[in-house]
N, CA and C atoms as a LAMMPS dump frame, in Angstrom:
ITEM: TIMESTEP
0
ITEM: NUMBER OF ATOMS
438
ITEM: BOX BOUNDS ff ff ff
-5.0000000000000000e+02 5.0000000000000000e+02
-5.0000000000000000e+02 5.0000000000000000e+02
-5.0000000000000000e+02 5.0000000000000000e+02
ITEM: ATOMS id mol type element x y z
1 1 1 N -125.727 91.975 479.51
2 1 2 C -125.51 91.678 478.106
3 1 3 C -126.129 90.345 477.724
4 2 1 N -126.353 88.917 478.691
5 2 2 C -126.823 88.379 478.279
6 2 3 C -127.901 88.063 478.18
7 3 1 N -129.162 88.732 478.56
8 3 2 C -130.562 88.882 478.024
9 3 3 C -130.494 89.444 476.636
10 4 1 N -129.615 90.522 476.226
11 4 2 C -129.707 91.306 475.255
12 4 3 C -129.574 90.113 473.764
13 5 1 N -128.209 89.741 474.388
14 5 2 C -127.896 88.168 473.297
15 5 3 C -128.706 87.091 473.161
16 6 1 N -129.288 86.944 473.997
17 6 2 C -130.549 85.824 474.019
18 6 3 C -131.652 86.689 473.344
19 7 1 N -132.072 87.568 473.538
20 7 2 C -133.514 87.96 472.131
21 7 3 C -133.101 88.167 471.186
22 8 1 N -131.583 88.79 470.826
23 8 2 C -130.962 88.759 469.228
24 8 3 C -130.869 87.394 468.869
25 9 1 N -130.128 86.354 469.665
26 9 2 C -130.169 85.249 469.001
27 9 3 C -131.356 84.441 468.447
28 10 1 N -132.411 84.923 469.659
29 10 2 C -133.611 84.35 469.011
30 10 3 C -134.225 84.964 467.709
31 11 1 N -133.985 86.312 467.718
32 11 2 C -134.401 86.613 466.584
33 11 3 C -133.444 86.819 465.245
34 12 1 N -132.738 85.71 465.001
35 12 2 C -132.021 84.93 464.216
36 12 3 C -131.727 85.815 462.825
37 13 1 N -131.787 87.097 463.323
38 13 2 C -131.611 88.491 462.231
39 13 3 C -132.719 88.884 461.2
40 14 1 N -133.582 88.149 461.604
41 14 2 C -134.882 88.451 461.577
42 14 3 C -135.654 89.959 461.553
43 15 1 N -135.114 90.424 462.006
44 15 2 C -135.553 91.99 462.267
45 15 3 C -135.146 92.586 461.488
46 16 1 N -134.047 92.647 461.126
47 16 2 C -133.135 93.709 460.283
48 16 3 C -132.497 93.335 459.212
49 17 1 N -132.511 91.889 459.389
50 17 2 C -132.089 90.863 457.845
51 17 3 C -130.134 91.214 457.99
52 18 1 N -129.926 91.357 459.513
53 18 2 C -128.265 90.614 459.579
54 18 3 C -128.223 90.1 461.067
55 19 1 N -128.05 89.185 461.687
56 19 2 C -127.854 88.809 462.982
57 19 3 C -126.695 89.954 463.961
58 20 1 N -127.784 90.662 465.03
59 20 2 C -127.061 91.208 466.067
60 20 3 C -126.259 90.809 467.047
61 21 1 N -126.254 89.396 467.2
62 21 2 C -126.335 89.122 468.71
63 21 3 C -124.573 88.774 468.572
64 22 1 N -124.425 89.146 467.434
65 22 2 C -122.69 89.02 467.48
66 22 3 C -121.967 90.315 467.452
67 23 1 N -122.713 91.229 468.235
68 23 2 C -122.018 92.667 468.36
69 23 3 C -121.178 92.662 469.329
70 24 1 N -120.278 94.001 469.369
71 24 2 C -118.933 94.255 469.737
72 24 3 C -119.855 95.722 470.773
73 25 1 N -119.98 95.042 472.241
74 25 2 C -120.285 96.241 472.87
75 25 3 C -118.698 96.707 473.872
76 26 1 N -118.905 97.681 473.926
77 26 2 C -117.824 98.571 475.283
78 26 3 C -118.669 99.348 475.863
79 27 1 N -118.65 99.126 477.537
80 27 2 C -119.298 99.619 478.536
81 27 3 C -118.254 100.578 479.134
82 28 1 N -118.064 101.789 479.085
83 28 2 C -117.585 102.879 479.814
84 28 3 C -118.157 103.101 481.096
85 29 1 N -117.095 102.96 482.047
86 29 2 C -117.285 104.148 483.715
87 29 3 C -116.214 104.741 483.837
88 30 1 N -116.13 105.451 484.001
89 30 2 C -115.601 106.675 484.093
90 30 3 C -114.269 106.661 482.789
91 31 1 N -112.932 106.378 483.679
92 31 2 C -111.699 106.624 482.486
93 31 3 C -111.495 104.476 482.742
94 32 1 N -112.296 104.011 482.725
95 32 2 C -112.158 102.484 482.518
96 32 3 C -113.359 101.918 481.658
97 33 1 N -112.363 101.089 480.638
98 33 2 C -113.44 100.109 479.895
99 33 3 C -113.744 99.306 480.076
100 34 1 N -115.09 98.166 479.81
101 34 2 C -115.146 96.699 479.295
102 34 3 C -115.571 96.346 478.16
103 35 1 N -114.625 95.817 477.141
104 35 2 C -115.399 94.87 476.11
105 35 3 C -115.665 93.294 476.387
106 36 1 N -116.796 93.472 475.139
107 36 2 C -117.432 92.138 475.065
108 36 3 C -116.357 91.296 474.488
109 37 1 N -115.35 91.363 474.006
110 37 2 C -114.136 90.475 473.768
111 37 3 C -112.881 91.405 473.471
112 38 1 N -112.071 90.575 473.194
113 38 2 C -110.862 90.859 473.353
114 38 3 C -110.999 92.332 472.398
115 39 1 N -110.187 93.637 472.613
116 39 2 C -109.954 94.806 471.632
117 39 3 C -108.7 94.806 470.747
118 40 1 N -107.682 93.669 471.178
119 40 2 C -106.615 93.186 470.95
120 40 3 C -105.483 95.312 471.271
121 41 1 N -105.91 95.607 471.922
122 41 2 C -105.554 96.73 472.902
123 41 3 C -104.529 96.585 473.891
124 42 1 N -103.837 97.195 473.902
125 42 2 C -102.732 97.091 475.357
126 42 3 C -103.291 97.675 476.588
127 43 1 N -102.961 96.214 477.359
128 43 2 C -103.452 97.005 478.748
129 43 3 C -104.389 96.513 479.523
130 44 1 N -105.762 95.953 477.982
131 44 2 C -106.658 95.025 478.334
132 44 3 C -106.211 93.881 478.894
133 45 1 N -107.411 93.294 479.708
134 45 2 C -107.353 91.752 480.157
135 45 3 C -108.282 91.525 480.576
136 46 1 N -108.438 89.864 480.446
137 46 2 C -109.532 89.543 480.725
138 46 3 C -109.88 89.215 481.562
139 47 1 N -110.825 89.131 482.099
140 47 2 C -112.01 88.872 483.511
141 47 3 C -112.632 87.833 483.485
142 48 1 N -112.833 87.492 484.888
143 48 2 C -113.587 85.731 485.192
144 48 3 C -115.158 86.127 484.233
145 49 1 N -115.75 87.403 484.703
146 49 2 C -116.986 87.661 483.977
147 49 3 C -117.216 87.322 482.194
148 50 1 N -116.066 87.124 481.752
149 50 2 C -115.526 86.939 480.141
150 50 3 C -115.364 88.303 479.372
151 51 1 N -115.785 89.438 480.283
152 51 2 C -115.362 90.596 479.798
153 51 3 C -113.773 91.067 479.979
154 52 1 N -113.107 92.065 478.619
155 52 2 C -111.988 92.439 479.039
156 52 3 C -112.056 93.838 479.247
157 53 1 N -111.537 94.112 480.575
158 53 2 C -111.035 95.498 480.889
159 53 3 C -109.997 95.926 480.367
160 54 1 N -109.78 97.518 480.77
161 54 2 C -108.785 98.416 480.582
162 54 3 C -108.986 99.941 480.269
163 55 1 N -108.093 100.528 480.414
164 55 2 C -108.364 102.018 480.164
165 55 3 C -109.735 102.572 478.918
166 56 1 N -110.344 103.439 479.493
167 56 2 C -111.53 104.115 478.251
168 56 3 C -110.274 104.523 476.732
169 57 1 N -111.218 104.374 475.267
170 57 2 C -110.376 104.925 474.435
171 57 3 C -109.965 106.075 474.633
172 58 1 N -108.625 106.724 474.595
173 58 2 C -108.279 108.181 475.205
174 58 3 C -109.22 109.026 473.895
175 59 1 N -109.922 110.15 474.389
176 59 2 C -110.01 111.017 473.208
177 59 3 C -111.81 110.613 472.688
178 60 1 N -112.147 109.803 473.672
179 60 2 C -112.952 109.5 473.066
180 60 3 C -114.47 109.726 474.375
181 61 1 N -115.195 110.678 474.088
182 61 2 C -116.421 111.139 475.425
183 61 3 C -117.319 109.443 475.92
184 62 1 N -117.276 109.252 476.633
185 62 2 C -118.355 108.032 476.6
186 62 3 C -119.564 108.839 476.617
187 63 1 N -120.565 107.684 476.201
188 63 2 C -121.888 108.201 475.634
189 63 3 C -122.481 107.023 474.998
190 64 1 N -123.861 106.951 474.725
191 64 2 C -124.65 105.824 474.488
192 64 3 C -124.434 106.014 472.903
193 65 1 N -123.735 105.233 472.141
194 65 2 C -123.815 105.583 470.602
195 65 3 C -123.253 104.266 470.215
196 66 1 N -122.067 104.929 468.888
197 66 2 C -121.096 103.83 468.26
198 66 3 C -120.035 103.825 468.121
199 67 1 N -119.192 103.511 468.052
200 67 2 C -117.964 103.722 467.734
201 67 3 C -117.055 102.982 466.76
202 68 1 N -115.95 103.385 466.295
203 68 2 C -115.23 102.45 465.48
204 68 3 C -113.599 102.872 466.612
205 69 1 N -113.027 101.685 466.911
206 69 2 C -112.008 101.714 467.586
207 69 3 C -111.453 100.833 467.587
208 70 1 N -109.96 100.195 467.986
209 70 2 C -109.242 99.524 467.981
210 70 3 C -109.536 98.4 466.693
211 71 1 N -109.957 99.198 465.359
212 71 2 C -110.156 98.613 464.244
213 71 3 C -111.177 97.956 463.974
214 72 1 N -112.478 97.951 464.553
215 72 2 C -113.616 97.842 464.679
216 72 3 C -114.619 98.505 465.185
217 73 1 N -115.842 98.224 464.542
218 73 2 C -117.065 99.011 464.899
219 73 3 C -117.537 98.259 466.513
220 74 1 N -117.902 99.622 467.594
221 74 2 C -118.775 99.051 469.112
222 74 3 C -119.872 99.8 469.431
223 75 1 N -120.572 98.731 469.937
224 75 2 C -121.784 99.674 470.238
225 75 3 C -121.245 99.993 471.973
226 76 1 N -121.274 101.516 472.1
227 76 2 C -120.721 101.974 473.276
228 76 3 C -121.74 102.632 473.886
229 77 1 N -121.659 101.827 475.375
230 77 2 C -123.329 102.008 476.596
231 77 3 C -122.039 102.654 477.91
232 78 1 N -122.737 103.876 478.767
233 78 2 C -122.338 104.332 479.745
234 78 3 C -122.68 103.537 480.543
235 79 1 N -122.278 103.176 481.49
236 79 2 C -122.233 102.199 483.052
237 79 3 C -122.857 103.37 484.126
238 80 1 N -123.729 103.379 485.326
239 80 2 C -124.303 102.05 485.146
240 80 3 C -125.35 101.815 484.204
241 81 1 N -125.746 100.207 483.48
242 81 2 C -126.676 99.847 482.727
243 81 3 C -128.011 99.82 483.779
244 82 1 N -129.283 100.072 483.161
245 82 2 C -130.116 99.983 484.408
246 82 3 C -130.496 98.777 484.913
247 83 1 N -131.006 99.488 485.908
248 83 2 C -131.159 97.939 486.89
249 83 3 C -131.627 96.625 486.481
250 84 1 N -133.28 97.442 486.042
251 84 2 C -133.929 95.546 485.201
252 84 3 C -133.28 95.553 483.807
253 85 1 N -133.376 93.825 483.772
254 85 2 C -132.174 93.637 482.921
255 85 3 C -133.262 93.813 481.67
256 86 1 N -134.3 93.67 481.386
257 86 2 C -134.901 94.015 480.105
258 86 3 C -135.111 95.454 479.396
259 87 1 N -135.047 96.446 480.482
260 87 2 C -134.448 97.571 480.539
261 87 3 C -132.914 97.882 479.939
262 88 1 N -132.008 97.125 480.604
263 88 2 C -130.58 97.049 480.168
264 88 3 C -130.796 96.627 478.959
265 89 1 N -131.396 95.563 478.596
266 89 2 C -131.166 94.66 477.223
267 89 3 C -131.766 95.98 476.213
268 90 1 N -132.909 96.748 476.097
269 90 2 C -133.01 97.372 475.405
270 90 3 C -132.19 98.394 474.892
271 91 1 N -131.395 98.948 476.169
272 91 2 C -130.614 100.138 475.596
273 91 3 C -129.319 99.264 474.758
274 92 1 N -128.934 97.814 475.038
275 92 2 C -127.859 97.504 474.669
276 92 3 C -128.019 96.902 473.203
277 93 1 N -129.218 96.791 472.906
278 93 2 C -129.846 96.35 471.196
279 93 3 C -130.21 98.091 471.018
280 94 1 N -130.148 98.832 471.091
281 94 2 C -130.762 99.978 470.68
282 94 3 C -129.421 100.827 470.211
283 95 1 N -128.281 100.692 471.261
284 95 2 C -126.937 101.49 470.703
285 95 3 C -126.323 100.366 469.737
286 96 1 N -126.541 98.641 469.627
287 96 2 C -125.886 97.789 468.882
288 96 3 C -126.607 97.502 467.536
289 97 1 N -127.725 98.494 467.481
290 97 2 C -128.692 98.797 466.456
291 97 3 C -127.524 99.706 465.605
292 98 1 N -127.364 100.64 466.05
293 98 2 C -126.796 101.748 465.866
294 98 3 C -125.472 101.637 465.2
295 99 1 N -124.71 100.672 465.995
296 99 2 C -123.635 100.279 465.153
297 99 3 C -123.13 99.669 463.846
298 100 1 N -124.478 98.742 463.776
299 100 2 C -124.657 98.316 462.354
300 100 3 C -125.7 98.995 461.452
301 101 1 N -126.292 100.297 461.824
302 101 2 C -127.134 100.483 460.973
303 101 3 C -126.953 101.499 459.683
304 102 1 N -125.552 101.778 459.899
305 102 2 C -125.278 102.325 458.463
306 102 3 C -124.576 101.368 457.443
307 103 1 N -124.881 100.047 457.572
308 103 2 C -124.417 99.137 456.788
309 103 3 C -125.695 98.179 456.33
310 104 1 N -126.843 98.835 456.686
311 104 2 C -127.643 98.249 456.772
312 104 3 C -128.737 98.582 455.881
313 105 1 N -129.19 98.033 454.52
314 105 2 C -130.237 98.859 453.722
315 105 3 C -131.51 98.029 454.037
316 106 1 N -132.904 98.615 454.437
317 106 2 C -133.853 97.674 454.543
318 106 3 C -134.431 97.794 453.633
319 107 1 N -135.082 96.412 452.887
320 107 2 C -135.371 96.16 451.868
321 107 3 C -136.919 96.103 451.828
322 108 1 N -137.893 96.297 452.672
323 108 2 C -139.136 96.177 452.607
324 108 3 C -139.635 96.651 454.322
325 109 1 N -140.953 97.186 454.023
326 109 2 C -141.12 97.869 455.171
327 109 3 C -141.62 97.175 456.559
328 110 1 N -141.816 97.829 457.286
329 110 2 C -142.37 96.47 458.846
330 110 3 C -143.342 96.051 458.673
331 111 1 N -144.65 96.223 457.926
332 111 2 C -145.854 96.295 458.191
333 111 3 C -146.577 96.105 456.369
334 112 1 N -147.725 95.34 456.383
335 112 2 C -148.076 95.726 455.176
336 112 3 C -148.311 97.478 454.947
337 113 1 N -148.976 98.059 455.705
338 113 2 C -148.984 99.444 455.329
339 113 3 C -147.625 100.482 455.239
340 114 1 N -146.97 99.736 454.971
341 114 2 C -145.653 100.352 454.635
342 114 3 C -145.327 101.566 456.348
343 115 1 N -145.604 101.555 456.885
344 115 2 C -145.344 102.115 458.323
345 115 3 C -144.272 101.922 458.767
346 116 1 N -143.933 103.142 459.317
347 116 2 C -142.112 103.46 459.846
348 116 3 C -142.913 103.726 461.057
349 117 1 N -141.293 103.307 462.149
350 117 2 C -141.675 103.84 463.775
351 117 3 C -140.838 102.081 463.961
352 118 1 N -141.604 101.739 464.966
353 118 2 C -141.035 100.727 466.034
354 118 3 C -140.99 99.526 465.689
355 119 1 N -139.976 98.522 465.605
356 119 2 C -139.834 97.075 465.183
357 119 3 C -140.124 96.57 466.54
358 120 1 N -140.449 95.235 466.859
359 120 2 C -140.329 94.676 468.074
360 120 3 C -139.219 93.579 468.406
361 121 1 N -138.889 92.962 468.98
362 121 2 C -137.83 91.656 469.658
363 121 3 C -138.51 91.595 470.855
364 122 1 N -138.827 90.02 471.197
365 122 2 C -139.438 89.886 471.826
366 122 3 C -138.607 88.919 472.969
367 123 1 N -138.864 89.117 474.04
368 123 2 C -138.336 88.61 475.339
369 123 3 C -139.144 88.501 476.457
370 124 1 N -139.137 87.377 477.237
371 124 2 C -140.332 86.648 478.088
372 124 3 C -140.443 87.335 478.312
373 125 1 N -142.32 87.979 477.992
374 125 2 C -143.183 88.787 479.002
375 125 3 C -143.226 90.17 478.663
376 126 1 N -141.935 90.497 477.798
377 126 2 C -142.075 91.953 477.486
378 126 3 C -141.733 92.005 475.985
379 127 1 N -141.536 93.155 475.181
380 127 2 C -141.212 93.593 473.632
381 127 3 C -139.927 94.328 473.994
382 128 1 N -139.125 94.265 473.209
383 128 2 C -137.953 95.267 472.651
384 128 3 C -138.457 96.021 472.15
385 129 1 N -138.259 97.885 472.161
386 129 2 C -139.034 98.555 470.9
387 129 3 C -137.505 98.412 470.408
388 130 1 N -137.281 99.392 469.326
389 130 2 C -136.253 99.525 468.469
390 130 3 C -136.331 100.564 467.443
391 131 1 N -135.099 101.144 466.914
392 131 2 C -136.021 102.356 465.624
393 131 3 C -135.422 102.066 464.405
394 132 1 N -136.666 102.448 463.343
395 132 2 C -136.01 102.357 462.035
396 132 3 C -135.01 103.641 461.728
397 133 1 N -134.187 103.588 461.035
398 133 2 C -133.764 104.911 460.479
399 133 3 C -134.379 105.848 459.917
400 134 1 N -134.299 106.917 459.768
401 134 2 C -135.138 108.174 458.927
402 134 3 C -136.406 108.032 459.555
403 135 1 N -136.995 108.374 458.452
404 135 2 C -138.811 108.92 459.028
405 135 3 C -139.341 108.325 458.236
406 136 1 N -138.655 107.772 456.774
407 136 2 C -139.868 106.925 455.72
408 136 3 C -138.863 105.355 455.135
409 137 1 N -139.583 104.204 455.248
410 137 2 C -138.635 103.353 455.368
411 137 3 C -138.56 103.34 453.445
412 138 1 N -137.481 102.84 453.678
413 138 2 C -137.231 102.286 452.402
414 138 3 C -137.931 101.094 451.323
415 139 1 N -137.604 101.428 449.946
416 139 2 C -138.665 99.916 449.758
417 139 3 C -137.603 99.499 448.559
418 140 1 N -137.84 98.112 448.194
419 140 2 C -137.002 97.715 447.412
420 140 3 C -136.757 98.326 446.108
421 141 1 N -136.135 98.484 445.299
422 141 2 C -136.211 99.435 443.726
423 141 3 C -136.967 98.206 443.15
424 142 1 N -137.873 98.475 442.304
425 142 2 C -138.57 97.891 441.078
426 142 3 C -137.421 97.332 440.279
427 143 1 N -137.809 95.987 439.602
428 143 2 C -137.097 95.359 439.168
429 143 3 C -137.07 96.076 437.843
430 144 1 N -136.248 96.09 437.184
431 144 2 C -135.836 96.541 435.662
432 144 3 C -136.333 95.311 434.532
433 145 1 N -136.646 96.126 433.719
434 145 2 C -137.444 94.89 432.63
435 145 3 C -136.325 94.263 432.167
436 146 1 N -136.633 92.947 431.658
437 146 2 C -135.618 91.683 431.365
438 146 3 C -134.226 92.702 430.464
């Protein structure tokens, strides 16, 4: 998780026009959780790692997506994360993409040619890809005459 937080922080919400690097992930293995902070959940506790464990949400499949639980939105990654951590960092900005991206309207497209497909975040030596939503990005509405 903390490569993942270090290229969001650097990219200072820059990408998406809201800062990621303050997402709410939960890592599922098997019927046990970890969040990135407290779920204020019974049962949880916390770990020297600064993660808190405890039981998976009952009722709930793990799977690489989002979730809203214990009264908040998580971006939820199956364990294990892969090995290289820039590898890991991508899938963990890619499901924490996910979590905020229906709150999310983009206001102008990536590229002067108005082109949908892949944003980048960049981290020593390699790129983050990332996806826009839909297939045609959005563009700002035309301003209305005075």
């Amino acid at each position: 998780m903390a490569v993942a937080r270090q290229a969001l922080a650097r990219d200072e919400g820059g990408t998406f026009g809201v800062r990621l690097d303050t997402l709410r992930w939960l890592a599922v293995s098997g019927s046990l959780a970890y969040a990135s902070e407290d779920p204020g959940v019974p049962g949880f506790t916390a770990g020297a790692s600064g993660l808190w464990s405890g039981n998976a949400p009952a009722g709930v499949a793990p799977a690489n997506t989002s979730l809203d639980w214990a009264g908040r939105r998580w971006a939820m990654v199956v364990l294990p994360l892969p090995a290289d951590s820039v590898e890991a960092a991508r899938l963990l900005i890619h499901e924490g993409w996910h979590a905020v991206q229906r709150s999310i309207v983009l206001a102008e497209p990536p590229n002067d040619a108005g082109v949908t497909g892949a944003c980048k975040l960049r981290t020593p030596g390699r790129e983050l890809q990332g996806e826009w939503p839909g297939t045609q990005m959005p563009t700002a509405p035309a301003a209305s005459p005075g």
